[in-house]
DSSP file (Angstrom, degrees, kcal/mol; ACC not computed):
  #  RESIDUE AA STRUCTURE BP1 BP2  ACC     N-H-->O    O-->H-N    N-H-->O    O-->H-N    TCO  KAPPA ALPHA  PHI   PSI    X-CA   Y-CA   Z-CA
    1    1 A X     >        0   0    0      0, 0.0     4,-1.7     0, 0.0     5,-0.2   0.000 360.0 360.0 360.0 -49.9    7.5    5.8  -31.9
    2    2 A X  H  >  +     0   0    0      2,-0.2     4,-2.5     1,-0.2     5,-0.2   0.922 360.0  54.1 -28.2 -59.9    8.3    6.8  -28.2
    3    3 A X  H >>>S+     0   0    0      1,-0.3     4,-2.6     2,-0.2     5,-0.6   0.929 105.0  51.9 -49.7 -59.3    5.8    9.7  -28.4
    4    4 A X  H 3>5S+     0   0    0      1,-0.2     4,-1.5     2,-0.2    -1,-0.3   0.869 112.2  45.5 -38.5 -61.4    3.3    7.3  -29.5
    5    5 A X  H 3X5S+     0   0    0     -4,-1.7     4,-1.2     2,-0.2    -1,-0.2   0.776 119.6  42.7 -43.1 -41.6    4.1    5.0  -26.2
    6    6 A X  H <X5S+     0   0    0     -4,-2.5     4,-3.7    -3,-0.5    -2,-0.2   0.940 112.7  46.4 -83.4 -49.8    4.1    8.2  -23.9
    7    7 A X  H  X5S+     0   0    0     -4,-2.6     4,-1.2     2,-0.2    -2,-0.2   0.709 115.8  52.7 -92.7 -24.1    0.8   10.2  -25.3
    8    8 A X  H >X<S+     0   0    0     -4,-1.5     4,-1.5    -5,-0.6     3,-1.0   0.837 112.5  46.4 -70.6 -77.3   -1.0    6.2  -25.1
    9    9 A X  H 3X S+     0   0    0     -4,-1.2     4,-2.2     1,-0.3    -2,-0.2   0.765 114.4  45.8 -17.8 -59.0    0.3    6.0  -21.2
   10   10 A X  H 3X S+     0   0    0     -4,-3.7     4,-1.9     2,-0.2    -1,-0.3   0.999 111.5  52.3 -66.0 -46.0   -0.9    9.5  -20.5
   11   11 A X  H <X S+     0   0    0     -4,-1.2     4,-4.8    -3,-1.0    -2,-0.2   0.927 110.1  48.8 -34.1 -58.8   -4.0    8.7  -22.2
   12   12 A X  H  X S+     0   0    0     -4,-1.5     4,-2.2     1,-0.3    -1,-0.3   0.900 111.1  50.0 -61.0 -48.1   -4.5    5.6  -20.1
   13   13 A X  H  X S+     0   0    0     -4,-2.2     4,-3.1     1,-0.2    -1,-0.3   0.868 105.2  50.4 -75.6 -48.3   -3.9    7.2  -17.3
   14   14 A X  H  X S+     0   0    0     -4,-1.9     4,-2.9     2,-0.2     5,-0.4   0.987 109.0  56.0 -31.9 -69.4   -6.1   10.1  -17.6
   15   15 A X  H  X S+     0   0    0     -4,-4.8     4,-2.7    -5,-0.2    -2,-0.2   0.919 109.7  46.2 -31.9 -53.7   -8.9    7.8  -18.4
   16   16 A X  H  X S+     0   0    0     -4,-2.2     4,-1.1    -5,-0.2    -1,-0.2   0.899 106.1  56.6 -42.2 -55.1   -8.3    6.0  -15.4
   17   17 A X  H >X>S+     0   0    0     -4,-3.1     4,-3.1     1,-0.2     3,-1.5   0.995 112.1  47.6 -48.9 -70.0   -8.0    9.1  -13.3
   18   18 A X  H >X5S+     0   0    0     -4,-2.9     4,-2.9     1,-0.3     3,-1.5   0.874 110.0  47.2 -32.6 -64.2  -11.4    9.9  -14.6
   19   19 A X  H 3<5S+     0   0    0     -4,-2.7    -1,-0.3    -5,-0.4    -2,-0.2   0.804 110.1  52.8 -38.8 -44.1  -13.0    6.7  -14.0
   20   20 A X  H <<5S+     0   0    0     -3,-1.5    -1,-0.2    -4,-1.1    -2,-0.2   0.657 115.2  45.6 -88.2 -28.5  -11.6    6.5  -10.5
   21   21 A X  H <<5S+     0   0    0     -4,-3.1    -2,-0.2    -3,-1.5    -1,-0.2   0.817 116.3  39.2 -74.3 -40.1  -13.2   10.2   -9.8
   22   22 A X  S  <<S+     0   0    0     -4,-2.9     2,-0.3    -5,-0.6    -1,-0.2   0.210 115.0  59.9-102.2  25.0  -16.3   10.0  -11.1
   23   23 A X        -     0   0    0     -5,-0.1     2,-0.3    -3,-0.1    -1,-0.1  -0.892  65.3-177.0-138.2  87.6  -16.8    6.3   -9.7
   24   24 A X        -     0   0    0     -2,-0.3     2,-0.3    -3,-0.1    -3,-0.1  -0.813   1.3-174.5-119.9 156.0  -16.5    5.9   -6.0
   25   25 A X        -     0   0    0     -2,-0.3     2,-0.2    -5,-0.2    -2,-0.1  -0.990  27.5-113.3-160.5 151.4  -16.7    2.7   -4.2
   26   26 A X        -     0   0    0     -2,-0.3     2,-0.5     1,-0.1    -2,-0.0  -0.506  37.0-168.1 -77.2 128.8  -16.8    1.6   -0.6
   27   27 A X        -     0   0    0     -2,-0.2     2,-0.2     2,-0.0    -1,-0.1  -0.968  15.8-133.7-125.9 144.1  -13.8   -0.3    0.5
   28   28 A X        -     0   0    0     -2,-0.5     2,-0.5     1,-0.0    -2,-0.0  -0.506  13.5-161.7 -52.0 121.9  -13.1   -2.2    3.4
   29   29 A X        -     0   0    0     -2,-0.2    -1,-0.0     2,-0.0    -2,-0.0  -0.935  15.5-140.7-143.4 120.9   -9.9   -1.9    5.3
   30   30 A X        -     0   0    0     -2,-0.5     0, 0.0     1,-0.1     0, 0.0  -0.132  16.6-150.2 -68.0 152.7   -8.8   -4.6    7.7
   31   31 A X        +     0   0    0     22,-0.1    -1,-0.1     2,-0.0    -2,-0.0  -0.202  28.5 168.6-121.1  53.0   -7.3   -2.6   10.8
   32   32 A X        -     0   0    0     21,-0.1     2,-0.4     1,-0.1    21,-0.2  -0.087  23.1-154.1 -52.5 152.2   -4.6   -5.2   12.1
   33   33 A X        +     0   0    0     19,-1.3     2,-0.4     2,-0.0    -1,-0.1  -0.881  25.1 157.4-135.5 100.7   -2.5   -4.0   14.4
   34   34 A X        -     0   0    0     -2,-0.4     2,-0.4    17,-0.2    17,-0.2  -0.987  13.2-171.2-140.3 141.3    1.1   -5.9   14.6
   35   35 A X  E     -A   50   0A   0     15,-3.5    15,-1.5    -2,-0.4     2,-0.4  -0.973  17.0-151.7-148.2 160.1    4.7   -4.8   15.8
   36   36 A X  E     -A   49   0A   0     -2,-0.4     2,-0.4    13,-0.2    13,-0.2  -0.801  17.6-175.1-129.8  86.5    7.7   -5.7   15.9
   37   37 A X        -     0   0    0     11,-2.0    11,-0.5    -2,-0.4     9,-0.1  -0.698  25.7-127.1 -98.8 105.3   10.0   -4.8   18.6
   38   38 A X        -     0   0    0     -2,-0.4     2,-0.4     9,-0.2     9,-0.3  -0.036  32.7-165.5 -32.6 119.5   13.9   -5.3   19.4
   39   39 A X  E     -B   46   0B   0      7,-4.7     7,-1.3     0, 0.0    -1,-0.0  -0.848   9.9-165.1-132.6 132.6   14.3   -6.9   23.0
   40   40 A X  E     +B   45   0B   0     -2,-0.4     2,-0.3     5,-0.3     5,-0.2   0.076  17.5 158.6 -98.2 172.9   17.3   -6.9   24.6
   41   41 A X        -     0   0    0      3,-0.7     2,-0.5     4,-0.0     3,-0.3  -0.785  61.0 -44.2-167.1-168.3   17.9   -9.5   28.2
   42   42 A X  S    S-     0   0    0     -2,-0.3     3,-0.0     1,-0.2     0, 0.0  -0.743 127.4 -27.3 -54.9 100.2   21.3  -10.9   29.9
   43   43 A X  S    S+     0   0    0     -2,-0.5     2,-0.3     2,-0.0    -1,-0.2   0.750 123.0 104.4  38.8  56.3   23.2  -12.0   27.1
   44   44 A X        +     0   0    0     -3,-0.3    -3,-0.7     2,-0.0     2,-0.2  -0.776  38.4 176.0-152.0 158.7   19.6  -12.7   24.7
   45   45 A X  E     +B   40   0B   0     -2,-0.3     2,-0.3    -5,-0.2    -5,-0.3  -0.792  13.8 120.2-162.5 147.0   18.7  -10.7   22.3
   46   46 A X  E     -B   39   0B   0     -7,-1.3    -7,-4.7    -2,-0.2     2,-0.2  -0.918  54.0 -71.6-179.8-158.8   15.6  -11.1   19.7
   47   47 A X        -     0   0    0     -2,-0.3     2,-0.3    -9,-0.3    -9,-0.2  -0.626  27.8-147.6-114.2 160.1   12.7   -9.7   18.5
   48   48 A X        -     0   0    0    -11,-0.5   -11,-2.0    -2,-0.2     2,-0.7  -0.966  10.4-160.1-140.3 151.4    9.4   -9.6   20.2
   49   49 A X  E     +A   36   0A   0     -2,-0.3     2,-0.3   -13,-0.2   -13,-0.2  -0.879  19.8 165.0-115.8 101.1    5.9   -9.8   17.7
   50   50 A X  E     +A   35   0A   0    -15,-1.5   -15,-3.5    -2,-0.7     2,-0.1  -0.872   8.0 157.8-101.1 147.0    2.2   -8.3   19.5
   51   51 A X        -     0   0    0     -2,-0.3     2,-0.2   -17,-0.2   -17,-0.2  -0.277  32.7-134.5-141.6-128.3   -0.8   -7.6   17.6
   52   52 A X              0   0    0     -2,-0.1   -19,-1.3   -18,-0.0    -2,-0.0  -0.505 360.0 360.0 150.1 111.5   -4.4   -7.2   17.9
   53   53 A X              0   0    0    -21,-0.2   -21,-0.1    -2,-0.2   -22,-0.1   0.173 360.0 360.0-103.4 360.0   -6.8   -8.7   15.6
């Protein structure tokens, strides 16, 4: 029964692979820009968070 579970799973996955090759589509990808930085003082300490949008 395993084999049966593994040789469906490769199937699907091949198919997919296929699909995914022979299919292309434009996506969009947001380019946020955020960090997160240790900062140190006189007896503080904390994070500090810049980004760009």
């Amino acid at each position: 029964m395993w084999l049966v579970h593994l040789g469906l799973a490769r199937t699907a996955g091949a198919i997919m692979l296929i699909y995914g090759l022979t299919n292309p589509k434009t996506l969009l990808v947001r380019n946020d820009q955020l960090s997160i930085t240790p900062m140190f003082g006189n007896g503080s300490s904390g994070f500090a968070v810049s980004g760009a949008f």
